[in-house]
C-alpha positions as CSV (number, residue, x, y, z in Angstrom):
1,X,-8.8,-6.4,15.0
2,X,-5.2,-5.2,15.9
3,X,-5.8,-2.2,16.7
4,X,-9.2,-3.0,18.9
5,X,-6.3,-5.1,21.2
6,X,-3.7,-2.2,20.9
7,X,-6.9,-0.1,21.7
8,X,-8.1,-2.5,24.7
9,X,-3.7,-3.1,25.7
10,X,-3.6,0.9,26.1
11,X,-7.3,1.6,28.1
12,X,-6.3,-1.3,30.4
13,X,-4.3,0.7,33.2
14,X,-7.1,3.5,33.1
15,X,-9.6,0.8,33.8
16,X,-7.1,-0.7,36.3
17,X,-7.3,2.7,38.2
18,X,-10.8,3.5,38.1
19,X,-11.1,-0.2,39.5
20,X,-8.9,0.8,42.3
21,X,-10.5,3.3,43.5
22,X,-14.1,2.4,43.2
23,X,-13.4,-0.8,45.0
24,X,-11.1,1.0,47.2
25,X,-13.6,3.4,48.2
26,X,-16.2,0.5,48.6
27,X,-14.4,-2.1,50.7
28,X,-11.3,-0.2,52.1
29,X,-8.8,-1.5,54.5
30,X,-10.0,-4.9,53.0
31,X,-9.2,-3.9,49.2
32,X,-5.9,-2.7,50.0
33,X,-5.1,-5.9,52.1
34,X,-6.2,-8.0,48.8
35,X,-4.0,-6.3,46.6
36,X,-1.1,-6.5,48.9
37,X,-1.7,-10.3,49.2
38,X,-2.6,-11.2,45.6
39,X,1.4,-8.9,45.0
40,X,3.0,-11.4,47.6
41,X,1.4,-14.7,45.9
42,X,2.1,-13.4,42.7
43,X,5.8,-13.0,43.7
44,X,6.8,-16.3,45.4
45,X,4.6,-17.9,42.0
46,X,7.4,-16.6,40.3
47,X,10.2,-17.3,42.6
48,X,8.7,-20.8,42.6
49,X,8.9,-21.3,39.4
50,X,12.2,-20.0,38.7
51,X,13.7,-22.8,40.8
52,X,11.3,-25.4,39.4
53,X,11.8,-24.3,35.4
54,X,15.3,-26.4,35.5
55,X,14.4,-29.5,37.4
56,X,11.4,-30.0,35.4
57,X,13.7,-29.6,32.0
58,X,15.8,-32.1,33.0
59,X,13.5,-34.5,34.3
60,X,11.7,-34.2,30.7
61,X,15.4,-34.4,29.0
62,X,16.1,-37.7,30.4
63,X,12.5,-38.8,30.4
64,X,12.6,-38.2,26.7
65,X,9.5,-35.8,26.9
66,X,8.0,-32.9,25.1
67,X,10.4,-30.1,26.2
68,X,8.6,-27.4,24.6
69,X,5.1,-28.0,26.6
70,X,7.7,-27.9,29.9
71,X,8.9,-24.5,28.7
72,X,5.4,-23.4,27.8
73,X,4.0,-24.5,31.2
74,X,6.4,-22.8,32.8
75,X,6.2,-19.3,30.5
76,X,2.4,-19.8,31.3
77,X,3.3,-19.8,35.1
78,X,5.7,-16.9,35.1
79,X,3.4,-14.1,33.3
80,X,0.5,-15.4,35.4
81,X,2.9,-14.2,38.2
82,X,3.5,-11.3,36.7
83,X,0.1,-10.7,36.2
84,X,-0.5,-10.9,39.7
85,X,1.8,-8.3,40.5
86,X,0.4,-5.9,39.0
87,X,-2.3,-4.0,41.0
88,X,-5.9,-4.9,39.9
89,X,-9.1,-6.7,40.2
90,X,-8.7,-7.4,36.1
91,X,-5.0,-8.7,35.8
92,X,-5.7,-10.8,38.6
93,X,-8.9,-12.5,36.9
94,X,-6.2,-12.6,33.5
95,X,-3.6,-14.4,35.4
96,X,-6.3,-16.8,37.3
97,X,-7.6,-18.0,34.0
98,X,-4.4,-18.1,32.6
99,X,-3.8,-20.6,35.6
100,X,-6.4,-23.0,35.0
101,X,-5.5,-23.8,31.9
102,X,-4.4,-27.3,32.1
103,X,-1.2,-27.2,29.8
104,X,0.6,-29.1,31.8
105,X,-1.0,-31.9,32.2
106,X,-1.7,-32.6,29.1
107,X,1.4,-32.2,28.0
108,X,2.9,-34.8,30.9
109,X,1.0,-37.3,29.3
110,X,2.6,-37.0,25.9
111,X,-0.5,-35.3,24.3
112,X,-0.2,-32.3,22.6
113,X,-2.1,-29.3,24.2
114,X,-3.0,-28.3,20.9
115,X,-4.3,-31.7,19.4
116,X,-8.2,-32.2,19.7
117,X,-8.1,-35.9,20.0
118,X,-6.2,-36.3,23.1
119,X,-6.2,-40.1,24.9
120,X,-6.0,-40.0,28.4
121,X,-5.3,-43.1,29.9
122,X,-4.5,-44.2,33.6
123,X,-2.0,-46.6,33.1
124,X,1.2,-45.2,31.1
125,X,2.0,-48.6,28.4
126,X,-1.7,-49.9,28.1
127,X,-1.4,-50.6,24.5
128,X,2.0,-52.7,24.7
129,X,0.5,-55.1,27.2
130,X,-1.6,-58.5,26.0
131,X,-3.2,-59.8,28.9
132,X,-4.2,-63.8,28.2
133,X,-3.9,-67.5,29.5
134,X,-1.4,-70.0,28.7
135,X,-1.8,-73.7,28.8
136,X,0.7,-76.2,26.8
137,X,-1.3,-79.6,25.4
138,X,0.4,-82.7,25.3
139,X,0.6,-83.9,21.7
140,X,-0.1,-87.9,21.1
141,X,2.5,-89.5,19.2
């Protein structure tokens, strides 16, 4: 199994080539103007998140939140954007599904990403609120 990934990790920039210029031959002008875009949002993702990463670990400090899905969000983030810089039709599909994965959230909610019984509730205390009617009875003495 390692060495099919060290296998696939290696054969990845030849692919990345060969990608490049069949669909450069194919579409052209419009390729090229793809890749340069996908570079440029790949580059102010991480630029973004470098001045994001410390504002959201504080807010989590004093929140008293899971710090470690914060930093894994944001390491998530970060080789997405890197993944985008790269030139490539298949680094770019990489770093979009490694996008979509919704660590985050989950992990904003106090869930673990990790856990497969995760509660997701709208309203942040539900369980510490009783919700009732009160009504005091005269007693007869």
């Amino acid at each position: 199994m390692r060495l099919i990934f060290i296998l696939l990790l290696i054969s990845l920039p030849f692919f990345e080539i060969w990608g490049l210029f069949k669909l450069g031959g194919i579409y052209g002008w419009w390729f090229f103007l793809y890749i340069v875009i996908m570079g440029i949002l790949g580059w102010q993702l991480i630029q973004d998140e470098k001045t994001l990463v410390l504002t959201r670990i504080m807010t989590m400090m004093t929140q008293g939140g899971n710090l470690f899905g914060v930093l894994l969000g944001s390491a998530k983030n970060l080789l997405a954007g890197v993944l985008f810089l790269f030139p490539g039709v298949i680094t770019d599909l990489f770093g979009f599904i490694l996008l979509m994965i919704p660590i985050q959230n989950s992990i904003n909610k106090g869930a673990s990403p990790f856990s497969e019984n995760q509660e997701n509730t709208s309203e942040p205390n539900k369980g510490d609120v009783i919700e009732g009617e009160y009504r005091r009875e005269e007693e007869d003495k």
